[in-house]
C-alpha positions in Angstrom: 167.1 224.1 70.8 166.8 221.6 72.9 166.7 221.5 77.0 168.3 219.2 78.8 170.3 218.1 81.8 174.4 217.2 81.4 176.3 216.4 84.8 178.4 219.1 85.7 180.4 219.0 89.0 178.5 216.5 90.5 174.9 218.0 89.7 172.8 218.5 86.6 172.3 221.2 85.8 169.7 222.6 82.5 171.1 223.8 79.5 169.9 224.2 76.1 171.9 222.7 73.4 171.6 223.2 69.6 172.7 219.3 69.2 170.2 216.7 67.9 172.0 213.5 68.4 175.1 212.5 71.5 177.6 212.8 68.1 176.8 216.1 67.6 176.7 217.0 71.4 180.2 215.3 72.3 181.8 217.8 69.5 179.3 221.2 70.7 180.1 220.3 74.6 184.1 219.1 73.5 183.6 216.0 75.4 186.8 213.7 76.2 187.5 211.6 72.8 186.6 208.3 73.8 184.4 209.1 77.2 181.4 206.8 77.7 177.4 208.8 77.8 174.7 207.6 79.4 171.3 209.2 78.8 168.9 208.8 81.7 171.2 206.1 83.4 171.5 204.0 79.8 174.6 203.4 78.0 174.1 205.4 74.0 175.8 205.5 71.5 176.3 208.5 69.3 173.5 208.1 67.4 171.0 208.6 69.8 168.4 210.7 69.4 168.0 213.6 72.3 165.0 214.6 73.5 163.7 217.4 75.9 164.5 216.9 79.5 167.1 214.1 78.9 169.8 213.6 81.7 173.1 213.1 80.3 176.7 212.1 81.6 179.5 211.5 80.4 182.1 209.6 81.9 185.9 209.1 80.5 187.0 205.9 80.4 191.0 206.0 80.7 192.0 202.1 81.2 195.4 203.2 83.0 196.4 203.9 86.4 196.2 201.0 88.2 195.0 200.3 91.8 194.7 203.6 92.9 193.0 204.6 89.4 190.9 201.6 89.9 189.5 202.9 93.1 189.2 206.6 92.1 186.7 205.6 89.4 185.0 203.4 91.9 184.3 206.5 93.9 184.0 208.8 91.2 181.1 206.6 89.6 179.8 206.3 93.2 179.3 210.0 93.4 177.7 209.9 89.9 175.1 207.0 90.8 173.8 209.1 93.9 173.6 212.2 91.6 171.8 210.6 89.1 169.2 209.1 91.3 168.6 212.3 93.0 168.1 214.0 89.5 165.9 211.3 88.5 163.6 211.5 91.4 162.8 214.6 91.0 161.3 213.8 87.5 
């Protein structure tokens, strides 16, 4: 098993996962079909190899909505950026 961090409500909190690639972590997590992860603030794809202590998001990437939709995600990703750099500053 393997410990790492995955956003959750805007924080990060640990959790051990039994997953060795982001593949196999989307289906054991049942992350949104088609939602972009980002390992330590990089794009991956699903063949990325985890590691201990990694810091993983995911983040769905519906193209529809419109304006408003438009700025939601712009705030949403907002709050996810200043998450992320608090996490990572405490490594």
């Amino acid at each position: 098993m393997l410990k790492i961090k995955v956003m959750s409500g805007g924080g990060f909190p640990e959790r051990e996962v039994n997953s060795s690639t982001i593949g196999a972590l989307r289906t054991e997590l049942e992350m949104t079909v088609g939602s972009d992860v980002s390992v330590n603030g990089t794009g991956v794809t699903d063949d990325y190899q985890l590691q201990e202590g990694d810091v993983v998001a995911a983040v769905n990437s519906n193209k529809t909505g419109g304006y408003w939709e438009a700025i939601r995600k712009v705030y949403k990703t907002r709050a996810y950026l200043d998450a992320l750099t608090a996490e990572m500053a405490k490594q």
